[in-house]
N, C-alpha and C positions, 0 to 999 in steps of 0.2 A: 246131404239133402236137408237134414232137420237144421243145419246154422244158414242152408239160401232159404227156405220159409222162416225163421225166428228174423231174418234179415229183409224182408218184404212184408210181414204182418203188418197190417192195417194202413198200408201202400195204393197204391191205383196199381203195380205189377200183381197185389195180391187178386186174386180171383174169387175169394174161397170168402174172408173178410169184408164187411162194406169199410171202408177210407175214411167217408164221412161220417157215419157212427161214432168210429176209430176215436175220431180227429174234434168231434164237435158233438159226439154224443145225442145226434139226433139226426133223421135222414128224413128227405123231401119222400122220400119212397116206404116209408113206414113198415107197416108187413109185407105188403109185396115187392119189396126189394130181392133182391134175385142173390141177393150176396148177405150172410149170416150176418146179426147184430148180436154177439155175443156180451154179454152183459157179465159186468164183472162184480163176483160176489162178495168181494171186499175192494173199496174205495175212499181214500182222502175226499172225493168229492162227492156231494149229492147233487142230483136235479131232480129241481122243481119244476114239474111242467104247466106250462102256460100260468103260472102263478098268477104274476103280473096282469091288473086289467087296467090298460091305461086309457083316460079318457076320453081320449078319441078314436075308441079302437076300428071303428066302423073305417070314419074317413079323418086322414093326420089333421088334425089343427079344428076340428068342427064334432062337435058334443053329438048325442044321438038325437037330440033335435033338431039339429042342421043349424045350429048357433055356434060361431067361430066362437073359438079358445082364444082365451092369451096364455102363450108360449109361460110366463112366469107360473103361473097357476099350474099349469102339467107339471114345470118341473116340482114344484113344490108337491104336488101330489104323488108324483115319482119318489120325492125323499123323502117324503113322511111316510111311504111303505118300503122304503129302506131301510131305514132307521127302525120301525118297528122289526121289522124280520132279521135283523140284524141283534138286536137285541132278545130274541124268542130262540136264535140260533146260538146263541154267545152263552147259552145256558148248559150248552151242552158241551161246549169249550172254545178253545182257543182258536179263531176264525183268521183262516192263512187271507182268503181273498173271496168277495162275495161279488158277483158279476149277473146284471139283468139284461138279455136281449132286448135291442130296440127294434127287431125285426119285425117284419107283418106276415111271412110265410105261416102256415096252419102249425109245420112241426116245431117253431123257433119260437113263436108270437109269447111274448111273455114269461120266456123261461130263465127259471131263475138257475144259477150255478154257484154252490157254496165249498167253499172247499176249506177244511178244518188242517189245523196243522197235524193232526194224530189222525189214522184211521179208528180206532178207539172211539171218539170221540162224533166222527161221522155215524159210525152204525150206534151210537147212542142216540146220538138226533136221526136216524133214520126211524128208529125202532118206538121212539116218542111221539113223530109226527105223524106216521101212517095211521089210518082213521078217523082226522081229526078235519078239523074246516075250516078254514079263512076268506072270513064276508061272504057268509052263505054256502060257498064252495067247495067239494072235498078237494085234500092236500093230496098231489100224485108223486108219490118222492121213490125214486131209487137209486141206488149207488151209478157214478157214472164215469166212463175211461178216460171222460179229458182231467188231464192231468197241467198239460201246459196250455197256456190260455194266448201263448203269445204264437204258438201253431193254427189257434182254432179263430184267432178273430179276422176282420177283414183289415187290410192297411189301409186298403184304399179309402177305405170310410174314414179310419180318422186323421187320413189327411183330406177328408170331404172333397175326394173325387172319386168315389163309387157313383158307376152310374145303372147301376143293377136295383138302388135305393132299397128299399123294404124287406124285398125278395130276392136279397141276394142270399146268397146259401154259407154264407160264412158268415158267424157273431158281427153285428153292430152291439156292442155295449154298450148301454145307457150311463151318462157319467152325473155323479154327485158334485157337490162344489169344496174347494181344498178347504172347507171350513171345519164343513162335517166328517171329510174321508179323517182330517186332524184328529178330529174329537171320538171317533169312534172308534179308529184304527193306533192313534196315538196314545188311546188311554189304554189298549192291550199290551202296547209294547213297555209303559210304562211297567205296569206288573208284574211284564215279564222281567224286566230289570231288577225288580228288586228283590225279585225272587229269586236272583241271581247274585245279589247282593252278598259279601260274605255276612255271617250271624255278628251280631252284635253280643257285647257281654251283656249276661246277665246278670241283673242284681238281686238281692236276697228275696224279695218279693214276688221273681218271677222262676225260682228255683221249688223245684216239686217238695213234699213235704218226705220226711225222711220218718220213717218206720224203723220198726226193732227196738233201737238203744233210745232212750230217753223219752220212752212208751209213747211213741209217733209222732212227739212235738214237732211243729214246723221250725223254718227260720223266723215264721212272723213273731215269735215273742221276743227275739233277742233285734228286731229289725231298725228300734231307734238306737239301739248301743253300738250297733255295726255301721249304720250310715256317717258315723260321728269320726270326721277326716284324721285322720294319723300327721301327728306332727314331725315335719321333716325336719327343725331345726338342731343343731349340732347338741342342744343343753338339754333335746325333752326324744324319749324313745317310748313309743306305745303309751303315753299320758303320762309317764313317772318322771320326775325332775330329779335334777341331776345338782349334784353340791359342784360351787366355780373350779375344782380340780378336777370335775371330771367323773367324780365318782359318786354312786350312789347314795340316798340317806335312806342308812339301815338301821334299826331300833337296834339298843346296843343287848349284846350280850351277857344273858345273867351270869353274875359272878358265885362262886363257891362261896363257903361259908368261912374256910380258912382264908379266902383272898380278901373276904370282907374283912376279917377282926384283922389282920395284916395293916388294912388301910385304916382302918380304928386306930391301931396302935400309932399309925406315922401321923395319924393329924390329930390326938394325944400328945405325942412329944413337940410338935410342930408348936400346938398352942400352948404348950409347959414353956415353951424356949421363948416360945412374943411375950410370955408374963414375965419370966425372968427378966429379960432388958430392958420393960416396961419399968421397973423399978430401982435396977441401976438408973 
């Protein structure tokens, strides 16, 4: 019994469930829906409801003074309150996908759907946003069950043959242009790259200072003698040269005192024996 209800939850067989809650996080039937909207108390996603106030929210394409729009200006007014909320959202972390109904229905009109890669990171930006207001109006945010955006939107719209238009009951989402989804969406995946990146070595510079022995000196005093390249060639090792055989020049050896008067004596007779011949 409990694996056919776990296997119908938030289904059209479910009874008990609303579907569309479930499925889209928001029902045409509000409170008096006849079917539980069970809200979940931890979520990758938040909604924002009716966030969005778009220009011509009265009637599409005509300002509340009954002066037509041009189509460029909405949109640009649409992505310049993407772009900011995008950015006020991005504070709290890593933004999987940010999605704004383009619907007119009272439950959809303007809602926003953020969905963070961590639930973490949602109930931080839940928990910052609540009581707060943007252009005038209080922010209504709570965690929300859509999870897949690719269940909850309409096809039919964006192969632009929905003919339910506004008031259809499944997400139309509002689309940005591949300029800015690059630059906003591109410059996370960036970070995340590098943050993935293996570590680079460190040089003496960036190495913590060392305590205890040598009463807490850093590497910074020894940091120009260390930078200084180690010679690879066959005749030089660690700076010191090497004599053409190959072998070191070491200071010689003090001699004893009897090795001394020894060689006294042989370069004594050495020089008796140049004088003798000198005068044959």
């Amino acid at each position: 019994m409990a694996e056919h209800l776990a296997s119908i939850f938030g289904t059209e067989k479910d009874r008990v469930n609303c579907p569309f809650y479930f499925k889209i996080g928001a029902c045409r039937h509000g409170d008096r829906c006849s079917r539980l909207h069970t809200k979940p108390s931890v979520s990758p996603t938040l909604l924002l409801s009716n966030m969005y106030q778009r220009p011509d929210m009265i009637t599409p394409g005509v300002d509340p003074q009954g002066q037509p729009l041009d189509p460029t200006k909405i949109q640009d007014h649409f992505e310049d309150f993407y772009e900011d909320l995008f950015e006020e959202l991005g504070k709290y972390g890593e933004i999987e996908s940010l999605n704004i109904c383009d619907n007119l229905a009272d439950h959809m009109v303007g809602n926003v759907y953020a969905q963070f890669r961590e639930e973490e990171h949602a109930a931080a930006a839940l928990q910052n946003l609540s009581g707060r207001f943007y252009a005038g109006r209080p922010i209504i945010v709570d965690f929300s069950p859509v999870t897949d955006f690719r269940e909850a939107t309409c096809r039919q719209y964006e192969e632009n043959v929905c003919n339910r238009g506004g008031y259809c009951n499944f997400m139309h989402l509002k689309k940005i242009n591949k300029d800015l989804r690059r630059q906003l969406f591109g410059r996370r995946r960036r970070s995340r790259s590098r943050s993935r990146s293996p570590p680079r070595h460190r040089n003496h510079d960036d190495r913590p200072s060392r305590g205890g022995r040598g009463g807490g000196y850093s590497d910074h005093h020894h940091s120009d003698r260390s930078r200084r390249p180690r010679s690879r060639s066959p005749g030089r090792r660690s700076g010191r040269s090497r004599s053409p055989e190959g072998k070191r020049n070491r200071s010689p050896v003090r001699e004893g005192s009897a090795e001394r008067r020894a060689k006294i004596e042989k370069w004594n007779r050495e020089k008796e024996a140049k004088a003798a011949s000198a005068t044959d």
